[in-house]
N, C-alpha and C positions, 0 to 999 in steps of 0.2 A: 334777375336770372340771366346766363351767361347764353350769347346767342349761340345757335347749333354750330356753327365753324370753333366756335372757340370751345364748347365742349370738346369734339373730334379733337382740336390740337392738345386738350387736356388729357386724354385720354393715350393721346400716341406717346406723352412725354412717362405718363406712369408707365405704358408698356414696355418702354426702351429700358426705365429705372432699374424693373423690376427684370429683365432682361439683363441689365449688367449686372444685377445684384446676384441674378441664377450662377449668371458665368464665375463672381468671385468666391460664389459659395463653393462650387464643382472644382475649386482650385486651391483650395485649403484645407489642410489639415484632412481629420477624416468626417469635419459637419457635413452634414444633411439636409436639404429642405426636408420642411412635414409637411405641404398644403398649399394656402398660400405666398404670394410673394415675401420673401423675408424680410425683416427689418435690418437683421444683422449679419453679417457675412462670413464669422466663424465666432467658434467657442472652443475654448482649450481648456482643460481642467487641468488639475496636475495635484500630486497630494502623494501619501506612504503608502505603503505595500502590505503591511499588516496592521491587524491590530487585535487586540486582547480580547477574547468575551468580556465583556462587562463594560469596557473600556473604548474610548471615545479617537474620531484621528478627525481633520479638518483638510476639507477639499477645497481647492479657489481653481477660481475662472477668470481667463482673458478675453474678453467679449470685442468684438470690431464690427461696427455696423457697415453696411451696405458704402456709405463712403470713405469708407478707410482710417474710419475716428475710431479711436478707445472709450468704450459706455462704461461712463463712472460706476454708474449703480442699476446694472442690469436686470431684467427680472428672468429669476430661473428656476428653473425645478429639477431638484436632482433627485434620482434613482437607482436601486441595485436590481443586478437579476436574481436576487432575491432574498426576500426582505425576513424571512427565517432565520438567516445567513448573519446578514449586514443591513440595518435600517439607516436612513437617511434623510436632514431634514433640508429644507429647502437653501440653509443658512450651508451646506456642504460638510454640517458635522454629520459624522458615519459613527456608528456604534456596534459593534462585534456582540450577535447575539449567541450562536454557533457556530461549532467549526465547519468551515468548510472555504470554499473560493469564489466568489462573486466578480464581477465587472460593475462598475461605476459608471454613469454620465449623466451630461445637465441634459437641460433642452432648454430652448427660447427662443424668442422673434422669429420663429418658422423656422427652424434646424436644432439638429442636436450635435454636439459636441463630440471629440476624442472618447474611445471607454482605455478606464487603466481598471487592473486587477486589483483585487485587493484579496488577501487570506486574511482566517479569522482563526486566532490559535487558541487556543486552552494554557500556552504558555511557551518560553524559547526554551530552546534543549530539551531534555528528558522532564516528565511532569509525571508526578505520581495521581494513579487510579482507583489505589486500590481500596480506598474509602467509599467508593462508588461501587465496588462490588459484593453482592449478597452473599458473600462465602468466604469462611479460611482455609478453603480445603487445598491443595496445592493443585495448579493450572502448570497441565502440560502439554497443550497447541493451541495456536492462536492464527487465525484466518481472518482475513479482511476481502471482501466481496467489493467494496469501492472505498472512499474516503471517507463513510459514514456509516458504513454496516458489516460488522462483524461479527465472529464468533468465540469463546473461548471451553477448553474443554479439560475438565479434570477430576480429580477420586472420587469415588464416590458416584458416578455420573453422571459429573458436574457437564453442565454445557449452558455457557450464559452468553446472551446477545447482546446488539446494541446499535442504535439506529443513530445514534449521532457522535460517534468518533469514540467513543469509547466513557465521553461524559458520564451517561448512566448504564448500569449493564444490569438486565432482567432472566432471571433463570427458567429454561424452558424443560420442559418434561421429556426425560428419555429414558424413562422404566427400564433404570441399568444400575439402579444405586448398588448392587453387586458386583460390580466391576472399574475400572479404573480405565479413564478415557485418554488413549494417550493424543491422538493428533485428529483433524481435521482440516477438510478441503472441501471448496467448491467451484462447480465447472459455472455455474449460472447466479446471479444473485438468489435461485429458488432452491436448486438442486443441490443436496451437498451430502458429504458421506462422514464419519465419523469411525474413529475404530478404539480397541483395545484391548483388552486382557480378555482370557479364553475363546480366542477367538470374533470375538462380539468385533459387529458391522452392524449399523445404523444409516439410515439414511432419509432426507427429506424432501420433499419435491414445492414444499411449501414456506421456503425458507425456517425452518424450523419451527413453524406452528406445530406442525407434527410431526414425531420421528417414528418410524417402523424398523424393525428388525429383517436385516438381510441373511440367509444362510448363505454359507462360505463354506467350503472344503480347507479347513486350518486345519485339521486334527488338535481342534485345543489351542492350538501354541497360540501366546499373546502378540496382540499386531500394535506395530509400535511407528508408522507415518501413513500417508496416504498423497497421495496429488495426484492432478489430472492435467493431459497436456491440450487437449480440446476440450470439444464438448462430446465426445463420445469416450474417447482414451483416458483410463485410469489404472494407476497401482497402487498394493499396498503392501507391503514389508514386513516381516514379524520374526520370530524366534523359530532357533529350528531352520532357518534356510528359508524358510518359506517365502511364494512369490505368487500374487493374486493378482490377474488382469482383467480391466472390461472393457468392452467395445460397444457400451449400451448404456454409455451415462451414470455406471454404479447398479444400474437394475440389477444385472448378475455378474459374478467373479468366477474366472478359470484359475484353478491353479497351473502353476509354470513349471512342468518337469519335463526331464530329470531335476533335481535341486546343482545348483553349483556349488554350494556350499552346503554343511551340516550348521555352520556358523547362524546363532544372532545376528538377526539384518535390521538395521536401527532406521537408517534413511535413506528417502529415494526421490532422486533428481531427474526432471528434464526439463529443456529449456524450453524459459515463462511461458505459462499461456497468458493470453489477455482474453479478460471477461468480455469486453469492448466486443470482441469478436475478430479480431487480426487474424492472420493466419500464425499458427505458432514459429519459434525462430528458427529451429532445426525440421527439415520434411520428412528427414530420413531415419525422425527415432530412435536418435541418440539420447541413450541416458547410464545414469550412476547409479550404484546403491553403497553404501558403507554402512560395517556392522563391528563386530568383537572381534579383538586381535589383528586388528590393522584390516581388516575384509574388504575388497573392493572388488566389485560388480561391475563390466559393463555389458551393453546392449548396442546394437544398432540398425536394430529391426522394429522398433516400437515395444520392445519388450518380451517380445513372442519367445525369444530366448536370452540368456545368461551367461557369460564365462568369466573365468577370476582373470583378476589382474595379476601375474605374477613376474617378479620377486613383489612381496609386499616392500610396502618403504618405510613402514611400522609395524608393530608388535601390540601399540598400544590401540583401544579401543576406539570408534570411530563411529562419533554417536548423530554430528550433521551434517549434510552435505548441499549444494545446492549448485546450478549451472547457470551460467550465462547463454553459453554458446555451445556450438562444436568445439570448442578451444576453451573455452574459459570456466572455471569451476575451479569449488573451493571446498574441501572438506576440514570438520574440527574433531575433538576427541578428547579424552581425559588426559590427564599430566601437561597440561599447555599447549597440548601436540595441535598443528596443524598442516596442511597441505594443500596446494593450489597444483594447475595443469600448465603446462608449457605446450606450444605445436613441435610437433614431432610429425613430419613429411605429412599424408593426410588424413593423421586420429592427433592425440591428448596423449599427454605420459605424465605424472603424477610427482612430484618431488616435494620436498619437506620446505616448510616455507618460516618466515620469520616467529621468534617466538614471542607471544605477547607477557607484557609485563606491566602488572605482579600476575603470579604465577597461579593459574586457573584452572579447574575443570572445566570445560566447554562441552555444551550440551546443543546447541543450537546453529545454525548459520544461516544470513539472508542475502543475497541479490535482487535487487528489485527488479521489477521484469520490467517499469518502465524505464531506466537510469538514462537521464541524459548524462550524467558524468559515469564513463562506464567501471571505472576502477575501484567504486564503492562496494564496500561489501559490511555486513554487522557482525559479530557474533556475542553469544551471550553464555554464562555460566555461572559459576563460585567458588571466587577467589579462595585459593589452597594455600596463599603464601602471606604471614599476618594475619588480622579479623577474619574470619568467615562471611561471606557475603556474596550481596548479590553486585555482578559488575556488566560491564558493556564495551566492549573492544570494537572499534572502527579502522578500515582502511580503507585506502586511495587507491590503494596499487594492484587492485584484484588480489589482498590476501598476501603480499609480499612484505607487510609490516602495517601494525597495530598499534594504533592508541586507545588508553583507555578513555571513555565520556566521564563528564560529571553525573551523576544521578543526585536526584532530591533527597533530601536527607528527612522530608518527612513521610516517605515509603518505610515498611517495612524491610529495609535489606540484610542490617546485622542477624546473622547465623539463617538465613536464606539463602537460596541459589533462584536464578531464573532459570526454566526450561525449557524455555522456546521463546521465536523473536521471526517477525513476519515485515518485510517491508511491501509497500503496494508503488512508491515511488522514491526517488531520493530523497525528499520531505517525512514522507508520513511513515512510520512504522510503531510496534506494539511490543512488547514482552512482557511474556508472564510467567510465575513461579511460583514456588511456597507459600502457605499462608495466602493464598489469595491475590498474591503481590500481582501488581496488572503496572506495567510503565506504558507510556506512551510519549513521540514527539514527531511536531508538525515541521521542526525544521533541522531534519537529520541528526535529531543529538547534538548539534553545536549550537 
């Protein structure tokens, strides 16, 4: 046994060790101690960015121990934040169980490693859904509450859910099979409203486990969008001019008079909210509405009033609309028609913008409220020029010129239109239409 001096000198040599060992960990990369002193003094992963449900990717590590050697045959343990998501075995193969985005890292010798992200797709570009949905009836709005849970709403009314990106979608009760659902929105992942023909408003506080019936002052006329710019501010749009506001989360609706128009009011914009909770982009309640006969609506009071936009800059119908900003916004319409906004000193002025091609009916348009690229925009419709179908037009330019996407060819698209098309970021968006048709894609369409 080693005498007491030469213990103490042993003891002060691990201290120092493990002492340099702290400093070269706190100097690399982004490893961690976990505990005790480390053995190793970083860990680097590195590996892809996606990968398939079903479908397998491979993660490696560069391991450097405490004196600056490269460890052949490390021992690790790698992990996702969450394993629903992406599972992961110790060997760094990862497997895509569902959609969504996880973070990757190892851990070992007393620290943990880099995290990289990894997405887990359903598949690239546009992928058909609609084999997963319990209906042929045609879907006309589509709402996404996060990257996992949405809504869709349509004839008959139809209103079907779905808790993991659109994989499976389950039909929820909203004792309205008398009526035709045209759109829905929600301010919370609980809270959300629903509208459509003769009036009818629905709404749930329980992410639609249950829906109840809202009275509205329509007189009748069919309500054909809805959105909400917080969580108290909402509108909704319908036939007949009509204009419905709340300032109570959907609980109850004023109507907005006088009308500005006697005109069909088809859609209505203001810019994004975030569910997140941000504060919205515009303070001062700026918004759109477009309807029949070229109709354009502004506001910039939060709604509380209405005036037309005149000279109209068309004649033809203007069925979507959607905002970025005080500046930026994009409307579509029948016969290919579209329009985007230029600044004009301190509002928006509205002019006719590129035409997409092959030549379309447009029914829908989307800005994502997150867009890191801001010039993205979707829109969706049925193609008028050759086959009848259903198609998907993309830009860069905020609306200044269209291309069309591929779509999957084992969707129901021939002699279909899509109706609607929801983006939640420049990744992930939805449309849906005829027949049940449900698209979806995790990486923009391309």
């Amino acid at each position: 046994m080693p005498h007491i001096p030469q213990m103490r000198a042993m003891r002060t040599l691990v201290t120092a060790a493990a002492a340099c060992g702290l400093a070269f960990v706190l100097g690399c990369s982004d490893s961690k101690p976990l505990g005790p002193p480390p053995i190793y003094s970083s860990i680097v992963i590195s590996g892809p960015d996606t990968v398939l449900i079903g479908g397998s990717v491979t993660f490696s590590a560069t391991v450097i121990d405490t004196g600056g050697n490269p460890v052949a045959s490390p021992g690790l343990t790698f992990s996702t934040s969450a394993s629903g998501v992406a599972s992961i075995n110790n060997a760094g193969v990862a497997q895509g169980v569902s959609e969504g985005d996880v973070t990757v890292r190892a851990t070992g010798g007393g620290i943990q490693s880099n995290a990289l992200p990894l997405a887990v797709l359903q598949g690239y570009g546009w992928v058909d859904q609609s084999s997963a949905v319990p209906t042929v009836q045609t879907l006309r709005g589509v709402f996404f509450a996060s990257n996992r849970e949405g809504w869709a709403v349509g004839n008959l009314g139809t209103i079907l859910h779905t808790a993991n990106a659109g994989k499976n979608w389950s039909t929820q009760v909203s004792n309205s099979t008398g009526y035709t659902l045209e759109a829905v929105g929600f301010l919370s992942p609980s809270i959300g409203v629903v509208v459509g023909s003769a009036g009818r408003v629905l709404r749930t506080v329980n992410g639609g486990t249950n829906w109840s019936v809202v009275a509205v002052d329509a007189s009748g006329s069919g309500l054909n969008d809805v959105v909400f710019q917080d969580a108290n501010r909402g509108w909704i749009v319908g036939n007949g001019g009509v204009i419905l506001r709340t300032i109570n989360g959907g609980a109850t609706w004023t109507r907005v008079l006088p009308n500005a128009t006697v005109l069909d009011l088809e859609s209505v914009a203001f810019p994004p909210y975030n569910l997140g909770g941000n504060p919205p982009a515009d303070p001062y309640g700026r918004g759109w509405i477009v309807g029949a006969g070229g109709t354009i609506l502004t506001s910039s009071d939060f709604g509380s009033s209405w005036r037309l936009v005149s000279p109209f800059v068309t004649s033809d119908g203007l069925l979507g609309v959607t905002r970025r900003s005080k500046v930026d916004a994009v409307a579509v319409g029948s016969n290919d028609r579209v329009l985007n906004t230029f600044a004009s000193g301190d509002s928006a002025r509205w002019q006719l913008a590129g035409v997409p091609a092959p030549l379309a009916n447009l029914t829908a348009v989307s800005w994502s409220p997150e867009s890191a690229a801001p010039g993205h925009v979707w829109a969706v419709g049925k193609q008028s020029a050759g086959p009848a179908q259903a198609i998907v037009f993309h830009s860069t330019d905020g609306g200044g010129s269209w291309a069309a996407q591929a779509l999957p060819g084992s969707a129901p698209l021939s002699g279909n239109g899509l109706e609607d098309v929801f983006f939640l970021d420049d990744r992930r968006g939805w449309a849906v239409g005829e027949q049940g048709l449900v698209l979806h894609t995790a990486t923009g369409g391309r």
